[in-house]
N, C-alpha and C positions, 0 to 999 in steps of 0.2 A: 515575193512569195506568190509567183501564177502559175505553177504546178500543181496536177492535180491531186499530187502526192497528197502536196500540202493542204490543203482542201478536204481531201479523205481523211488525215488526222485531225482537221478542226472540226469535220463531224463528228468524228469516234469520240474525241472529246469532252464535245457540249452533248451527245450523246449517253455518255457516262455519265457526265456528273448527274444529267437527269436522271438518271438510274437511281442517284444517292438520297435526291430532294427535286421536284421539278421547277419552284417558284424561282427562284434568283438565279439560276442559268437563264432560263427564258428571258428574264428582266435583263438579266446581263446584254445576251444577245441583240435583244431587240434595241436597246441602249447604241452599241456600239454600231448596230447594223444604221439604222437611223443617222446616227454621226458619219457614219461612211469607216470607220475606224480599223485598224488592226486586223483589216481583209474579213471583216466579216460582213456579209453582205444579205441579203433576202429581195433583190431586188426584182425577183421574173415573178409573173403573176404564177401561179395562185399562194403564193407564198410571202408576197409584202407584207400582208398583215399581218406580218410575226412581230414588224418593225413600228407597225400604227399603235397611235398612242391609247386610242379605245382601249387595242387588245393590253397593252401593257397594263393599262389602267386596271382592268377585269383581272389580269394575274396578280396586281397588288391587290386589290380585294379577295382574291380568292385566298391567298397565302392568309392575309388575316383573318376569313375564316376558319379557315384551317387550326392557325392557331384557339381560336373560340373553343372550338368543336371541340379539341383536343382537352383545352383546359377549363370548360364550363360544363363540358357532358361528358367528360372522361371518356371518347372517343380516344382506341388506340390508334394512332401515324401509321403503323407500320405492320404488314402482314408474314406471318410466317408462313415460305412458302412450299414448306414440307410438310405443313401440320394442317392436315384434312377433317381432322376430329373432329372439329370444334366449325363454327360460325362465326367468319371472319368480322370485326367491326368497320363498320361501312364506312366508315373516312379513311381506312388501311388500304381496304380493297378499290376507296375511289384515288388515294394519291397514287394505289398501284398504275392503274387505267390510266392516269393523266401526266404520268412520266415517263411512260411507254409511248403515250400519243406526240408528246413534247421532243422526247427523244429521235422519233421517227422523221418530224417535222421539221425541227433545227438540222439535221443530218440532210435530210432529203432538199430541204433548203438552200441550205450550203453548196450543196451539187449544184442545182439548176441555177443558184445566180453567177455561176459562173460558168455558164454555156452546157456542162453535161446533165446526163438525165439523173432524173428527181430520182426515179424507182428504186434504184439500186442505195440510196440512203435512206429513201423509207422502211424499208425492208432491212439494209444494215440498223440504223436507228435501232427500230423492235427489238433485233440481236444482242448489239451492246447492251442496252437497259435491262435484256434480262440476263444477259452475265453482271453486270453491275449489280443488279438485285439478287442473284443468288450468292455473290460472292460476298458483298458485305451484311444481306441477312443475317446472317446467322452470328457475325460477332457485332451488329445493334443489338439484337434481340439476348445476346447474352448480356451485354454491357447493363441493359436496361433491368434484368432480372438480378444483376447484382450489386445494385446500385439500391442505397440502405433506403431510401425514401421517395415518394412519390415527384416534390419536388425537383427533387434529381433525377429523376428520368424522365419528366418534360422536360426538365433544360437539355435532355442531350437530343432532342429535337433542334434544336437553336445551333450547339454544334455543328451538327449533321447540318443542317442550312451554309452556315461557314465552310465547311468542306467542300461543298457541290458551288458555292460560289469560288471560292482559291481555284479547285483544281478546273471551271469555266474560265476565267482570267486566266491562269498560264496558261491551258491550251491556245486562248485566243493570241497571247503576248508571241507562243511559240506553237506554232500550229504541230510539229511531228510529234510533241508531246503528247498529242491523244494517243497513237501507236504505243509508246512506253505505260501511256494508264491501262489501256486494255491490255498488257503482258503483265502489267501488276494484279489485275483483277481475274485473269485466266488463273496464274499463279496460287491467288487467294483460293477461288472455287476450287481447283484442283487438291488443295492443301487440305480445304472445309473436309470434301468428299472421302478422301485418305482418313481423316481423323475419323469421320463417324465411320467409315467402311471398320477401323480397327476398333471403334468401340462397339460394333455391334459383333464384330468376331468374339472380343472378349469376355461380350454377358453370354452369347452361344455355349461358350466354352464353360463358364460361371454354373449354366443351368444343367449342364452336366451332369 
């Protein structure tokens, strides 16, 4: 797998799942980059540090805070990112910020340890993450509001960790899989946008 193809999908990839959760991709990566493993690599400067154990170390603390945050100050995870109204809870709008950064960095990463330029996965990175994040938004945020107790909507934090780690491993297992997650998550957003475009025809219509 020394195609750049392939390479470009295991960005889109580990780019995505950051989109979902940014702590256990990163971990992921940084893991397997370290080992030499499954072509994942970060080895051209300024991007090794994805692989050093500091930094890993600092993303296992931070995911633990994370969690704290969440379940000792009722800090909400996750930001709606249609809903302007209100004032976002600042652990939402910093996981937003630091899976966008994660995202860019494992992408753009990706690129340079294998001879091409960084830029162009920095900048895909930011993209992916925010199609990731607008497409599954809106069905966490539903899931979480219909979900009978509080208990159960921090655990689907824990979930959501599980998923951004799976679908990290099989990008890594099979690199052109990121290409098929980002047609699943275009898919998704596009789907979202259709729903609410028809639900806000139908109260137009309602207020009649």
């Amino acid at each position: 797998m020394n195609s750049i193809i392939f390479y470009i999908g295991l960005g889109i990839g580990l780019a995505a799942a950051c989109g979902l959760r940014p702590f256990l991709p990163v971990l992921l990566a940084g893991v397997l980059a370290s080992s030499s493993a499954l072509g994942v690599s970060f080895a051209d400067a300024p991007f090794r540090f994805l692989m050093a154990g500091w930094w890993l170390a600092i993303v296992a603390v931070t995911l633990i805070l994370a969690y704290v945050l969440q379940l000792r100050v009722h800090l909400a995870p996750i930001i709606d990112p249609s809903d302007r109204s209100r004032r976002n809870d600042p652990l939402g709008a910093s996981l937003t910020g630091l899976a966008f950064g994660a995202g860019a960095l494992l992408f753009g990463g990706t690129l340079a340890a294998h001879g091409d330029s960084a830029w162009p996965g920095l900048l895909g990175g930011l993209l992916v993450v925010g199609i990731a994040q607008r497409a599954s938004g809106p069905i966490i945020l539903g899931a979480r509001a219909r979900l009978p107790d509080r208990g159960a909507r921090e655990a689907l934090t824990l979930y959501l960790d599980g998923v951004a780690l799976l679908l990290a491993a099989l990008t890594a297992l099979l690199h052109p899989l990121g290409y098929v997650l980002l047609a699943l998550l275009v898919w998704f957003l596009v789907r979202t946008r259709r729903r609410a475009g028809e639900k806000y025809a139908g109260l137009r219509i309602l207020r009649r």
